[in-house]
Each structure stands twice: as C-alpha cells, then as structure tokens.
N, C-alpha and C positions, 0 to 999 in steps of 0.2 A: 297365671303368673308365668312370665318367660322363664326360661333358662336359666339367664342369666341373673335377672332379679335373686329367683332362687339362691343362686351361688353368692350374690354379697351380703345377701341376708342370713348365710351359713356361716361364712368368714368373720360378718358382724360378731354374729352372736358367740364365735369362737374368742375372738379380739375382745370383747368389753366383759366377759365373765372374769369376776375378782374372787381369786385364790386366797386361801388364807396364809399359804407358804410359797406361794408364787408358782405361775405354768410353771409345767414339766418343759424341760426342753424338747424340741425335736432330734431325735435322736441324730438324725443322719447330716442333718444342721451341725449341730457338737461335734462331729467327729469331723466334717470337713473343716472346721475352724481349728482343730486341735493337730490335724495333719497338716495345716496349713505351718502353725506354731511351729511344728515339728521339720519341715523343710527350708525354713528362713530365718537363720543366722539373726540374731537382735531384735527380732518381733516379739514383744513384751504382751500380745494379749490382741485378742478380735473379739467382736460382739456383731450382731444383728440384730437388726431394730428395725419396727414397723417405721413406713413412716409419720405416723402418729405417734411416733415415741412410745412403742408398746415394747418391754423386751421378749425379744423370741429367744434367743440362747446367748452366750456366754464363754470364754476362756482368757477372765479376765485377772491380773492379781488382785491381792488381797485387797488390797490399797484402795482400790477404783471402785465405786460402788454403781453397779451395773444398770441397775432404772437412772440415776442419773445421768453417766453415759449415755442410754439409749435415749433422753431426750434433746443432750445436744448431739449424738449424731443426727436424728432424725431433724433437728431444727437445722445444722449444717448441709444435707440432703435438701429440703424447702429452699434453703437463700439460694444455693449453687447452681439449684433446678433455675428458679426463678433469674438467677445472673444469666444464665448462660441461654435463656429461653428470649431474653430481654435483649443480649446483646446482638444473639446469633439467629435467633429465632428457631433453632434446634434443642434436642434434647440435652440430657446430662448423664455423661458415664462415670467421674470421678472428681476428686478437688485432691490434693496436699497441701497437708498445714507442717511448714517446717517450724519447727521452737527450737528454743537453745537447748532445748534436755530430750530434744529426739522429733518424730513422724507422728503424725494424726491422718491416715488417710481414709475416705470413704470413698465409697464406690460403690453405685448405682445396682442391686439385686432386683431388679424388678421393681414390685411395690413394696420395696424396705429398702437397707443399705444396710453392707459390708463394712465395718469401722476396726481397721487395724493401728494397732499402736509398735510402735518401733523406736529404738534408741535411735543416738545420733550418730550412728558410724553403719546405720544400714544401707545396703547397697538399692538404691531405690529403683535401680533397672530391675533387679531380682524379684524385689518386693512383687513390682508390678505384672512381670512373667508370671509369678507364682499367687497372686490375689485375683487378677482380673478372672481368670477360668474358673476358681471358687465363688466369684458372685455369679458367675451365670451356673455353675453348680446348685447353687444355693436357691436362686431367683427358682431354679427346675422344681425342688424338693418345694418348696411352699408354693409354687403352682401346683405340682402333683397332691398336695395332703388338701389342698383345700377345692381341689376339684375330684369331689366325689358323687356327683348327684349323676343322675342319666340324662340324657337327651330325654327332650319331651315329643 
C-alpha cells in the first residue's frame, strides 16, 4: 500500500465515524476561528467544513445550526470550484455572497473551506486581510493532524 493510499484511508476513516454527540473540534482550528471573531469588527460567526459537508469546528451563534451550515458552505465551495475551473480553467480561493442582512464569505482551506458570516456594515477589505491567512492557517492544522503515518 503506498503512502499515500494509507493517508486517505486514515482521513477516511477519521471523516465517516458517526459520533453520538458529534466530533470533538480541533482544538487549534476553534481557536483560530474565535481570534479570528475576535479581531473583525461585525463577523457574526465562522465554521469549517469538509468539503463533503462534514463539520470540523464551529463559532457559530445560537441561531445557525452548524451541520447545516457546513453543507451549504461545502455545496457553495463545489459550484465556485466548478465556476471558476469552467470559466478560467484555474482554481478557487474564495466567493462573497452579499444579502441585505450582511456577508456569507468562503474561502478555499485546502480540502475544506473557511465560511465567515458578517453583518452589513463589515469592512470587506478587513474581513479579507484578516480571513485569507486564517484559511491557509487552517488548511496547515488539518494537513498536519491528518498526516501522521511515516514514509514507507
């Protein structure tokens, strides 16, 4: 078995085991999401989500319930991929969804996405200063937990 086989068949088996209380978050995940809260003025909550719609963590309110979130961002990640692969024939770093009651942004972590919510008076240059280096933050920490095997 290669290397790598190994490695998505570790990741597998981490992604489809069903909790009775739901994964534990990743710890260092949670906290770059919650510093994230913490330095940007109107960001109402972020999540991370496989992109299978599996949730990894969370800092969302009460209100938003967080598996469903993590399947429309991960469905939102799919079409933007697939837009932007269609139009450009390159990859995909982020989308904005502006509404009338605030920001939906994702943004490209590797194999998941970053999904921040934000009112409607957020400064979206700021936002973006301050989210983009948390996904590739983020993308790091779930490359690192899920590469644990050794070279063969």
């Amino acid at each position: 078995m290669t290397v790598r086989r190994k490695r998505i068949g570790e990741l597998m088996g981490r992604l489809t085991k069903v909790a009775m209380t739901g994964p534990e978050p990743n710890a260092a995940v949670l906290a770059e999401l919650k510093a994230l809260r913490e330095r940007v003025p109107q960001l109402t909550g972020s999540l991370v989500a496989s992109s299978d719609g599996l949730l990894i963590a969370h800092d969302l309110p009460a209100h938003i319930e967080p598996n469903g979130m993590a399947a429309l961002a991960a469905s939102e990640l799919s079409l933007s991929y697939r837009l932007a692969t269609t139009a450009h024939g390159g990859g995909f770093h982020e989308v904005v969804v502006q509404g009338t009651e605030g920001h939906v942004v994702v943004y490209a972590a590797g194999w998941s996405a970053l999904t921040v919510l934000a009112g409607p008076d957020v400064n979206v240059g700021r936002l973006h200063l301050e989210s983009r280096p948390v996904a590739r933050a983020i993308a790091e920490h779930l490359n690192t937990s899920t590469d644990t095997s050794t070279p063969e």
